[in-house]
N, C-alpha and C positions, 0 to 999 in steps of 0.2 A: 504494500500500500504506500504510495508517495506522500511523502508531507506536506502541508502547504507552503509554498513559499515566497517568500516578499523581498522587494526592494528596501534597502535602507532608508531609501529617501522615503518612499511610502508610508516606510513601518514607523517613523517621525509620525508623520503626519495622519495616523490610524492606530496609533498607538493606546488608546482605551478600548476601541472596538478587537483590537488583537487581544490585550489582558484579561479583557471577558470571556473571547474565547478560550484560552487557556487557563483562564481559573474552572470559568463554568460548563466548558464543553470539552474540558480536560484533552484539547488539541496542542500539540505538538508545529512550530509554527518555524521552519527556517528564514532565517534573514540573511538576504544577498549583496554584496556591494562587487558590481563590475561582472555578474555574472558568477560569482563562487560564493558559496554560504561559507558563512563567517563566526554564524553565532546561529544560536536557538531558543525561543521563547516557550518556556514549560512552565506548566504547575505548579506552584511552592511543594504540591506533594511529589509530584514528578520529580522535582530536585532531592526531599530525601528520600524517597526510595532509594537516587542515586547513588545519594554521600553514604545509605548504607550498605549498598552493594560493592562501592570502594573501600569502606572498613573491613567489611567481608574478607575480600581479596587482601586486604592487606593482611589481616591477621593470618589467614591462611600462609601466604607466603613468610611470616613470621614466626607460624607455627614448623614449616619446612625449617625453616633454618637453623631451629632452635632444637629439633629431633635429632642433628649430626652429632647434639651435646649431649646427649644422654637423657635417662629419664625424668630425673632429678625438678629441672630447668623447663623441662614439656608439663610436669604435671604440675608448675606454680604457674604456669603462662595461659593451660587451659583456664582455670580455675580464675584466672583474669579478666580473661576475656568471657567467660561464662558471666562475671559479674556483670564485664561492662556489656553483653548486648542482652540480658535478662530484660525486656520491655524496651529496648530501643525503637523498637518499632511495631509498632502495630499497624499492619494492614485492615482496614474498615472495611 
């Protein structure tokens, strides 16, 4: 499915009409300058899903790193990161 996408100059000047759409029609909005997207207008929820799908990723690759060191270091790093994403997120 393609995104929708706008010009920078446009997206100035349509700029409330785009925020509704992506607060209330939870659309996904590309903005272009010169013909290449540059940037993207999302959700505030769309953004953290994002940021926790990057914490995600990063603990896992933390969690890789930290397994070369024995058990020790793996079993106080889960027990971390179980604290910190316990209700990070709720999905509605």
């Amino acid at each position: 499915m393609n995104k929708p996408t706008i010009s920078a100059t446009r997206a100035r000047t349509e700029l409330t009409r785009l925020l509704s759409r992506a607060e209330f029609k939870s659309e996904r909005i590309l903005i272009e300058r010169q013909g290449k997207a540059v940037a993207a207008l999302i959700s505030a929820e769309d953004l953290q899903l994002l940021e926790y799908l990057e914490d995600v990723h990063d603990a896992a690759a933390a969690r890789a790193a930290l397994a070369e060191q024995g058990d020790e270091p793996l079993e106080k790093f889960d027990d971390a990161v179980k604290d910190i994403f316990d209700g990070a997120y709720d999905a509605e």
